[in-house]
N, C-alpha and C positions, 0 to 999 in steps of 0.2 A: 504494500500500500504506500502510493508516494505525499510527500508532505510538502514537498521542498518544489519551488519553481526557480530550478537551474540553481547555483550554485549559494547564493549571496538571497535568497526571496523564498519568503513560505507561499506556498500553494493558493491561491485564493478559496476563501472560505475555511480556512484555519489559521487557530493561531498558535503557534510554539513557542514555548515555554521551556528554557533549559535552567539545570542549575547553576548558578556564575559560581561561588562557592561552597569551601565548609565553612561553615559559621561556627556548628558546635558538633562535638563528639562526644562519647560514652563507650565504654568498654565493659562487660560481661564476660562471665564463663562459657558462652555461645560465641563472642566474636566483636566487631565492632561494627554499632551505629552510625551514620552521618549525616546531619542536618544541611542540607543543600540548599539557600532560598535562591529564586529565580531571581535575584539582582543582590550585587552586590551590600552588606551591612559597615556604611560609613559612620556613622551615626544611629541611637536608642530609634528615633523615630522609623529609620525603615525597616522596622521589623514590624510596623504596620500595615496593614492593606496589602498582604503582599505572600504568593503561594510559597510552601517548601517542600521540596522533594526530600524524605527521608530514604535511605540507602543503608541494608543491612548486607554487611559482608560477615561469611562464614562458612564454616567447613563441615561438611558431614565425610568426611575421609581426606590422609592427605593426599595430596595433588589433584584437591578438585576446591573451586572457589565457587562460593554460591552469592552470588547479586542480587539482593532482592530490592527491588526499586518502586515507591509508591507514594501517592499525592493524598487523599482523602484514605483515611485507614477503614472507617466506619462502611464503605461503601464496597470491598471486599470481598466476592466471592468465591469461597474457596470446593466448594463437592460438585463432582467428583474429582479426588483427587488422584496421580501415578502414586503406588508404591515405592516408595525410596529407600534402603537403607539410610543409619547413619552411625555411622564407628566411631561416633566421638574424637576426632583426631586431637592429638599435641598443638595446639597454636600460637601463634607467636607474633605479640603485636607492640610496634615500634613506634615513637614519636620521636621525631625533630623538628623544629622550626618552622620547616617549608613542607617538611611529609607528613603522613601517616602512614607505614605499611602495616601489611597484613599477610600474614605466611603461615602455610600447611604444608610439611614436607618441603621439598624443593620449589613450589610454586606462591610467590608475590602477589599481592596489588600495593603497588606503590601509588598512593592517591596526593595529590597535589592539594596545599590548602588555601591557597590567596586564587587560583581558578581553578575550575572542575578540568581534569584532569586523574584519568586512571591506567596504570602502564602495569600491563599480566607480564610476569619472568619467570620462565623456568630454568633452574640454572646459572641465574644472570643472564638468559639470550632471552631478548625478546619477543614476547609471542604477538601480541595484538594490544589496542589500548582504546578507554573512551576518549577522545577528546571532546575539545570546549564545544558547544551546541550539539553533541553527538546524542547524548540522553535527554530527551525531552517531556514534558509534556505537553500532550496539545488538546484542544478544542475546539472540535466544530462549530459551524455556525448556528446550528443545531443543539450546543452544547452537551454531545456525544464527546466522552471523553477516549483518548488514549494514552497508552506509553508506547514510545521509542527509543531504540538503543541502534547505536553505529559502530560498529567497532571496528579497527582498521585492519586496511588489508595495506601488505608489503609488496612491493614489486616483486612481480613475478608467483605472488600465491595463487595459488589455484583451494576453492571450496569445492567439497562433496556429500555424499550423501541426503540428508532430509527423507529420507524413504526411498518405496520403489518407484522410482522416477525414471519413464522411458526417454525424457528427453537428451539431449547430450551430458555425456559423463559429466564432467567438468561444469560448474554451474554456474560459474559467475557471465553473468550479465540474464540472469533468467530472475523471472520475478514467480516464487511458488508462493500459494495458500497454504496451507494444512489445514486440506478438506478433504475427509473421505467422503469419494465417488466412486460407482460404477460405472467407469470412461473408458475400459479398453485397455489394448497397452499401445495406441496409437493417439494418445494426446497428452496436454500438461495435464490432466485427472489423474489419480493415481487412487489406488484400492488400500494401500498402504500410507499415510502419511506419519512421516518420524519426525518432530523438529529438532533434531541433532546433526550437526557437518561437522566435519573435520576438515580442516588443512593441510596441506603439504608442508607446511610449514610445525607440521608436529606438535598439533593440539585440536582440541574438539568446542564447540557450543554446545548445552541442551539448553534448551527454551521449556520452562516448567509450567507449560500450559495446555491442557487438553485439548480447549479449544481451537479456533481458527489463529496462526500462527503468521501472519504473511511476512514475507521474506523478502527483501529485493540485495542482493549477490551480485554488488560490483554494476549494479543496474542505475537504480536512481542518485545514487553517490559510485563513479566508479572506482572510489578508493576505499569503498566502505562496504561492509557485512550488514546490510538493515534488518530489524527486524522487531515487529510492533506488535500491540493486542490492544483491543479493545476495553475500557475499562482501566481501572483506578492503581493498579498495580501489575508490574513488569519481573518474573522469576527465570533465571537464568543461571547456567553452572559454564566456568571453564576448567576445564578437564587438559589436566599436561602428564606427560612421558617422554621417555627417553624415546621411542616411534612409536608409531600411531595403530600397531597391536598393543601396546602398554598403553594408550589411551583408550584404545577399543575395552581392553579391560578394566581398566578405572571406570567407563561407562556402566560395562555391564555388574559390574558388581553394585553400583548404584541403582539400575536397574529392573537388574535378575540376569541371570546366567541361563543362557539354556539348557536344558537338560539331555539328557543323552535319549535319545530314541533307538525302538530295537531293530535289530540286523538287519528283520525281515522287510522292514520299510526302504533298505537299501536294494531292494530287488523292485523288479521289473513289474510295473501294474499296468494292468488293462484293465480299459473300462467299456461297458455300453454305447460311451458316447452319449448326448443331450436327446435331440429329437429323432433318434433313428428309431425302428421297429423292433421289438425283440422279447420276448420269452425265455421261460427256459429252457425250450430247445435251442434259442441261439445262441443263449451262454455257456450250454454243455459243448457244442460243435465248435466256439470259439475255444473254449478251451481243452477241447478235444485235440482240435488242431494242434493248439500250441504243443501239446505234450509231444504229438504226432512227428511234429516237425522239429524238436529238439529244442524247442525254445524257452528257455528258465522261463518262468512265472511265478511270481510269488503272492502277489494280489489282485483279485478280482473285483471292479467296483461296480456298483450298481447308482446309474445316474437318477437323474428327477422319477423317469415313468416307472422306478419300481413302488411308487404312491399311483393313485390314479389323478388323473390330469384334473383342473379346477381344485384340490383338495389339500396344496402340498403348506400345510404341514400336517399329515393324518396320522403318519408314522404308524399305518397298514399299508403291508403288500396288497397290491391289485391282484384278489384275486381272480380275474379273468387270465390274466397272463402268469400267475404266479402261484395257482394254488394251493401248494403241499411247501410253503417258504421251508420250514423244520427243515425237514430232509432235503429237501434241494439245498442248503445252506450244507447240513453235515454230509452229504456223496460230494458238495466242492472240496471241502478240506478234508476228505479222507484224500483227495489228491494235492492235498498239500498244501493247501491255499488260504493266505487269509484273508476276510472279508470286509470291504468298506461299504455302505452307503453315503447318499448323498441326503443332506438336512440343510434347513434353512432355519431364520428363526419369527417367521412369519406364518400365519396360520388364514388360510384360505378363508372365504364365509363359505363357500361349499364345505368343507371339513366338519364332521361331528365334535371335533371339538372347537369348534367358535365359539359356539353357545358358552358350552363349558368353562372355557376361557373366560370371557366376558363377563359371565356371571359371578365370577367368582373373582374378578377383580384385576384379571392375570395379562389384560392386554393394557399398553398405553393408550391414554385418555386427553382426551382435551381440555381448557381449562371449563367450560362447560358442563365436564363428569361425564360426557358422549363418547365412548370409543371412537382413535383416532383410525382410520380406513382410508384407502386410497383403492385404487384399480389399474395402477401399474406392476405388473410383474403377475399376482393374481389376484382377481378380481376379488372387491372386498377384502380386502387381506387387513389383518390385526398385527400388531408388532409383541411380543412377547417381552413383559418388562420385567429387564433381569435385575432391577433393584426391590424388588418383591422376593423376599426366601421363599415364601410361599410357592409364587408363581415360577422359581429357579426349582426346585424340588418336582413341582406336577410339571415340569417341560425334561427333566432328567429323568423321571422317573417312566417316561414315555420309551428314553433311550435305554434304560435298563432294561426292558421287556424285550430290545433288539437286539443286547448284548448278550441275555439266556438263549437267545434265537442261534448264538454264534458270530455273531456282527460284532470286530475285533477293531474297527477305526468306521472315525465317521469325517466324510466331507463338509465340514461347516463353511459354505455356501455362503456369500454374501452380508449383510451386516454396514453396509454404507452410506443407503440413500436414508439414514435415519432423520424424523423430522424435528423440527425445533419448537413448534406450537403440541409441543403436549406437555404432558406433569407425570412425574416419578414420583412412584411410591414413597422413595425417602427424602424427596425434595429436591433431589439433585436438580442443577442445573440446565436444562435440556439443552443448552447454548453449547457447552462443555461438554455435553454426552453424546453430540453428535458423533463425535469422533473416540470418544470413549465405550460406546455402548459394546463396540465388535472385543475389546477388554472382556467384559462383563458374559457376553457371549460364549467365547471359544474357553475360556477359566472355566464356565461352568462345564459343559463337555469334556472336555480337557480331566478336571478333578473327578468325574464320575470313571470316566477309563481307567487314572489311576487307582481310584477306589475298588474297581471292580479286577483290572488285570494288571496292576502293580504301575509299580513308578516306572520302571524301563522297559515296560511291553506298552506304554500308551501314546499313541500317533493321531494326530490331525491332519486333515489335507483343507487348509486353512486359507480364505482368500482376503481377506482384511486384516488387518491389524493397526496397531497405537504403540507408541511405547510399554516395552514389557510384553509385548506378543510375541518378543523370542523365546519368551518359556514356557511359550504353549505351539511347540512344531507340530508339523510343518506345514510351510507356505506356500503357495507356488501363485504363479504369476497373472492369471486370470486368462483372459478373451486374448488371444489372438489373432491378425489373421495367416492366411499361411500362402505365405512366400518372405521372400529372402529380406526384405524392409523390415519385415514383424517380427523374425527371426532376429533379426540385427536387436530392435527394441526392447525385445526380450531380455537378450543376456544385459542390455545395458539397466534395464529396472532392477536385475537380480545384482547386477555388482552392486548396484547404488544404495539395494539394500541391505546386502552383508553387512557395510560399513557401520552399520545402526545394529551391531552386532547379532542377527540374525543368520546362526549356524548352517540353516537349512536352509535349499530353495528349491523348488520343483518348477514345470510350463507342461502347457500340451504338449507334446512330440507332434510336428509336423503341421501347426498352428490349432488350432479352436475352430475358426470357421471352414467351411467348405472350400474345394479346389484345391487341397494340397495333391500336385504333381509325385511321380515315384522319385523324379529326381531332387525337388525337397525332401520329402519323407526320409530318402536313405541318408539325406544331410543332415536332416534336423535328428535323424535318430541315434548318429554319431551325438550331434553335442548332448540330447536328452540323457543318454547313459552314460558323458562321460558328467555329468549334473549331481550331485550329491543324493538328486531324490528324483525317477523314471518315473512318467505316468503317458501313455497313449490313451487320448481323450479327444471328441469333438463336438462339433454340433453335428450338424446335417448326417456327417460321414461315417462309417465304422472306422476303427484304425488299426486292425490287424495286418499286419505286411503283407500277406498273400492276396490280397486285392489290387495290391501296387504291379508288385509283380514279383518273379522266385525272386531275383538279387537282393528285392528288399528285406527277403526271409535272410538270405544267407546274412544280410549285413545285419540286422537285428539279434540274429541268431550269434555271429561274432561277436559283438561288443555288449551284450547281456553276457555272454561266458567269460568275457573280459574285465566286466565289473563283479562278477561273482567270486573273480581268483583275485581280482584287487583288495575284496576285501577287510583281509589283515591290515592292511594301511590305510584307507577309506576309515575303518571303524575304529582304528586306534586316530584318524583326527577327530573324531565326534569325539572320542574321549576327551581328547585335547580343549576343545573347543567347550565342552562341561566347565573348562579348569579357567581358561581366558577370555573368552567371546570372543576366539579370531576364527571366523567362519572358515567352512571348508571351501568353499568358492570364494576367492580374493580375487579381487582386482592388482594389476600387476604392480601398484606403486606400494599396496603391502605389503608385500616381499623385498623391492626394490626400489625403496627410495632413496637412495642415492643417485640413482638414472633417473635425469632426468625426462627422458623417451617415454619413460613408462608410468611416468604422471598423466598422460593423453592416451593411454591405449584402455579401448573400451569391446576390441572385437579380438580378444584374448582371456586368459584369466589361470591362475596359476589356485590344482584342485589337490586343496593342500600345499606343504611346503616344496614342495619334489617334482612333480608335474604342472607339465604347462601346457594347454588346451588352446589350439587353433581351431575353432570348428572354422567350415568352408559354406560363406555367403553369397556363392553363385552357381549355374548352372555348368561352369567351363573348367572347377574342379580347381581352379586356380585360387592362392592364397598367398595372402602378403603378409607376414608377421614379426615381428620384433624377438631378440635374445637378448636378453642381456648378458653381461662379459663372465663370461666359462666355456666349457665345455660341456657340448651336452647329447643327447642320443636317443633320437626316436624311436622311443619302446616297441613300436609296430616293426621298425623297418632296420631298426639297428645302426642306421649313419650316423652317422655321429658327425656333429658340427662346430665353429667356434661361435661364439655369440659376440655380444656387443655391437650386431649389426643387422641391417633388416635382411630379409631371406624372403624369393619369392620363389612358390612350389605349385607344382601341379599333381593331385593324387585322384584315384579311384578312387569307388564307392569303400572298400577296404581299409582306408589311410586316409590318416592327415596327421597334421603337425600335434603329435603328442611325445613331448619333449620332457626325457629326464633332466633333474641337475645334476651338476656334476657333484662327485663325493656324498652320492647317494644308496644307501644299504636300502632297497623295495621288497618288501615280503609278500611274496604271491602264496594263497592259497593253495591248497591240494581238491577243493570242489568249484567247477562251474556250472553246477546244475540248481542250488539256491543260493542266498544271500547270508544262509543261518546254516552255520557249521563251526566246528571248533577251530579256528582260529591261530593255536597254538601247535596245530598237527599235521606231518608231513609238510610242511611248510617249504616254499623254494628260497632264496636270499638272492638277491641280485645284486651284484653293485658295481654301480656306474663311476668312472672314472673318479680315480679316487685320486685324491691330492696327496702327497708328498708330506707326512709327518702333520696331516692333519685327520686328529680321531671324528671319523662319526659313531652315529649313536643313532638306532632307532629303537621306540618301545614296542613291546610284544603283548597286545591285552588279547584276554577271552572276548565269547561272543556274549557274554556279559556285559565286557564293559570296564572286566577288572586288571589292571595289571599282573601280568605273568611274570614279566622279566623283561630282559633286554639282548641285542645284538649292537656289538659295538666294531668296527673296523678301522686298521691301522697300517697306512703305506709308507714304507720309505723308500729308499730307491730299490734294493734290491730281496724286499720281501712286502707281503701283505698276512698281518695276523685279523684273525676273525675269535673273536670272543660269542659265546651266547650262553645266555641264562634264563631259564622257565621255558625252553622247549623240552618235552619230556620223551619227543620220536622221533622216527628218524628224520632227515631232513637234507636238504643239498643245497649247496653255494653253486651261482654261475656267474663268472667272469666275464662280464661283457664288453666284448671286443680284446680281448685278453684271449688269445689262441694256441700260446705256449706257455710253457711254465718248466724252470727246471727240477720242481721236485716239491711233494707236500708231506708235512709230517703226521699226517693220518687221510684215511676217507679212500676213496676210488675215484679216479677223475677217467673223462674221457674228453672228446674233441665234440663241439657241436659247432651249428652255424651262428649264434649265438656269440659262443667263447668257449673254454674251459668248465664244466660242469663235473663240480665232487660230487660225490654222495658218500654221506656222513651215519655214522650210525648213532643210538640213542645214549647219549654220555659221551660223545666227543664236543666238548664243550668249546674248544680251542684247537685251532691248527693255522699253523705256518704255513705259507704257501712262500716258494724260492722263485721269483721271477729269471 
């Protein structure tokens, strides 16, 4: 929202209000106070007739500053509010003459007292600062009030994140809301909005407002981060680290951390698809197929029509097409399968339970005591109001009766067009719960799964969220369409939202709507499984591969067997990821900020620490992708290349640029036929060009989740040792691109195309290999 006309002029029809200085302070066991009036105090009388901005600085953990900034206290409204921790940190506040600072940990505000002036340091390097007219407040002509904060941007910074934002990576000169919409992944709408970005410059904002957040990024001030809310008071954190994983996790531990999801969600789902035709003969025969043709499966979802149409939310099988749910549910998973449907949190007026709802208190109302209704999405439809325990229990208790059915994950479906002229049960703010409701939402679902099948078997296929919806996985990306544009937008919504430390991300494979070609499909079905979290889903269309045509079997068939043996390493990052909030899908300046190159790369993404992912965005198989400086080797194809420079490649449907790093130990599994296997057994070791007197280390967890042990490797020039611990069977090392060797002090080696392949038996912990 812009205030300002041009550089030196308020916008007409507002007025702005900054604070000139501190007048007065106070200090507490909380932090410190600061009395800011909007003109300067020469004299007793001008603290007459005249507004002040109070400004509360303080720490809920160190290395995070919390700003709270407000004009009228009385006028306040704070429900609902984000869950935050707060650790009580150590704080440490300094007066001199001309300052006041304030420090948590290695991170400052060094606040200026004769003018408003505030300079964030991590370190001593500086991160960002308010300066003079940057903090305002304003008022309309209308006398609507707001607050605004500006806070500066350095040559050369680049901002990111704010949610799943399909527009370009890099956000400065864009102006976002934080308003959840169902928009697509083809506009500024977004289904996810986060108000949190990070820097290149190695720190983050969160904006502590549920509400509408708008932001303008180098936009309306091009030297400036804006970003304002409506109403009487302005809550905001910055958040510093050594890089901006160490800020990603100062985040989420403020946050929430997300939590580890099970194995089997890392395998390959099929779904019905939206509006196609289907029964369960065509669910058996899709899945007949899959088995038929070798192709891993692990989950089967069932979209909207397994309700009947007009009715959705009845959470009854149609029985016209569905009649014996029970057992058709228990003959899928005697073939192994686990089960999702699809849910929303709207309740049709066809549906037998409108009534029921309504009576009982259970749907949002308007301020009139009318149930609020609309006729977009389903006619008559009710909103379910999850600030009611009541009305949270009879809407959970619906899904329990589909969880004794067998129903192991649900698709929570939508959650954004919520409206604003209604009233909550506990008062809450409906202003703020526009964007909070999809919270309230998926938390309930979410805690009934773990109630029912524990903390690490419970999974969501999740299309909204807020801050703190990364502890309720997983997400994926909403509406597509399918071709190589939407594909593009895609991945760029999914990087934009890791950084909001959201672990998981899922998309349609092959787009959402109708017209995905075979030659999309076999590309989109590459990056969908090299993705953290597989779903083939659409509208109009089925999306089984043998409709495309056989190649698309064969290639689906490949790279589902390829995420199956990946595994071991896939699930020990979820682990990881439990521990830090650094997603398993990164954008490439998390791994490498130091290159500068890879502050701008958004049609990349590096899955986990070790792997880096080119999917291919065109029909001609050709791809243009960035390395940064190492040595590295594509897992598919074994070339091995030097990095620090762009590379353009042409592959089949079989390959693309899927690049190890170098001094890399990769632990391939012993199954590619599910997602869920032990972890620790028969396992392969790979390792990729190894440096010279530099140890790696990678960890070994179960399909738990628990650490087992570890493998560690160590090259000098003329040998390589390999350590390992908590493997209990046998197991083999291969040397990749490594084709001789003069001698190993245990195991059996042979020659592959590969490299050098030992095989180890159970208690050779340790062996020498003699280059």
């Amino acid at each position: 929202m812009k205030f300002s006309n041009g550089c030196w002029m308020d916008k007409e029809g507002y007025q702005v209000k900054s604070p000139a200085e501190v007048y007065d302070w106070k200090q507490d066991k909380n932090g410190l106070t600061l009395y800011a009036p909007f003109q300067k105090i020469n004299h007793i009388g001008q603290t007459l007739d005249g507004g002040v901005m109070t400004i509360e600085l303080s720490s809920p953990m160190e290395n995070i500053i919390r700003v709270r900034a407000y004009h009228h206290a009385g006028s306040i409204v704070n429900e609902p509010a984000f869950l935050l921790k707060n650790q009580e940190p150590v704080i440490a506040i300094k007066e001199t003459d001309e300052h006041l600072t304030f420090g948590t940990g290695a991170l400052e505000a060094r606040v200026k007292r004769d003018q408003w002036n505030v300079q964030f340091t991590y370190k001593d390097k500086a991160l960002t600062s308010s300066d003079p007219r940057s903090m305002s407040y304003v008022l309309t002509d209308e006398n609507e009030p707001y607050v605004r904060e500006q806070l500066s941007l350095d040559v050369g910074e680049l901002i990111y994140g704010l949610g799943e934002r399909f527009t370009p990576f890099v956000k400065n000169g864009q102006v976002v809301d934080i308003w959840n919409e169902d928009g697509g992944t083809g506009s500024e709408q977004t289904y996810k909005n986060i108000p949190f970005y990070v820097s290149n410059k190695g720190y983050g904002v969160f904006v502590n407002h549920p509400e509408n957040v708008s932001f303008e990024i180098a936009s309306e001030k091009v030297s400036k981060s804006q970003f304002s809310v409506a109403g009487e008071c302005l809550d905001y954190y910055v958040i510093a680290g050594d890089d901006l994983k160490e800020v990603l996790h100062h985040y989420t531990e403020l946050t929430g951390k997300p939590p580890l999801v099970p194995s089997w969600s890392f395998g390959l789902w099929l779904s019905t698809s939206f509006l196609t035709s289907y029964d369960e003969k065509t669910v058996n025969s899709f899945v007949d197929e899959m088995i038929e043709r070798d192709i891993p499966l692990d989950v089967f979802h069932f979209d909207c029509l397994w309700m009947k149409e007009l009715e959705w939310c009845n959470f009854e099988w149609d029985d016209r097409v569905f009649p014996d749910p029970i057992n058709m549910l228990e003959r899928l998973k005697e073939k192994g399968l686990k089960i999702c449907v699809w849910i929303n949190p709207y309740i049709g007026q066809k549906s037998p339970l409108f009534k029921e709802a309504a009576d009982q208190g259970f749907l949002l109302k308007k301020a009139d005591g009318r149930v609020w209704q609309w006729d977009k999405w389903q006619a008559g439809m009710g909103l379910v109001d999850f600030t009611n325990p009541e009305a949270t229990k009879w809407y959970t208790d619906k899904l329990d009766t589909l969880i004794d059915m067998g129903v192991d994950s649900f698709k929570t479906d939508f959650g954004e067009r919520i409206p604003v002229d209604v009233v909550y049960t506990d008062g809450s703010c409906p202003y703020k719960m526009h964007n909070y409701y999809t919270q309230l939402y998926n938390e309930s679902v979410f805690n009934l799964l773990n109630k029912r099948l524990g903390e690490k078997q419970s999974v969501l296929f999740a299309r909204s969220a807020t801050v703190g919806g990364q502890t309720l996985p997983v997400h994926w990306g909403g509406d597509s369409l399918s071709n190589y544009s939407s594909m593009a937008e895609t991945l760029r919504g999914g990087l934009s939202l890791s950084l909001g430390g959201f672990a998981y991300w899922s998309h349609d494979i092959g787009g959402f709507e109708t017209g995905s070609t075979p030659d999309l499909y076999k590309r989109w079905t590459q990056f969908g499984l090299l993705s953290s979290h597989s779903r083939y889903h659409g509208s109009g269309d089925y999306k089984v591969p043998w409709l495309y045509d056989e190649e698309a079997v064969e290639v689906t068939r490949q790279f589902t067997k390829l995420k199956c043996r990946l595994m071991p390493y896939l699930f020990s990052k979820a682990v990881e990821a439990t521990k830090t909030g650094v997603p398993m899908m990164r954008p490439m300046l998390l791994e490498f900020s130091e290159d500068e190159t890879c502050h701008y790369l958004d049609r990349q993404y590096m899955l986990g620490d070790s792997l880096l992912v080119a999917p291919i965005f065109n029909e001609q198989g050709t791809v243009r992708y960035y390395l940064p400086k190492g040595e590295w080797t594509n897992l598919l194809t074994n070339n091995k290349v030097s990095g620090e420079r762009w590379i353009t490649e042409t592959h089949d449907y079989h390959s693309l640029p899927l690049m190890v790093k170098e001094n890399t130990i990769l632990v391939f599994g012993h199954e590619d036929a599910t997602a869920t296997y032990d972890f620790t057994k028969d396992v392969s070791l790979h390792l990729f060009a190894l440096k010279d007197s530099e140890q790696t280390e990678t960890m070994v967890v179960n399909e738990s989740g628990e650490r087992m042990g570890s493998v560690t490797a160590l090259k000098t020039e003329s040998s390589i040792t390999v350590k390992t611990d908590g493997l209990t069977t046998d197991y083999s090392i291969v040397l990749r691109n490594v084709h001789s060797v003069q001698s190993i002090s245990t195991g059996r080696q042979q020659q592959t195309a590969d490299g050098i392949h030992i095989a180890l038996d159970a208690g050779e912990n340790e062996i020498t290999i003699q280059l």
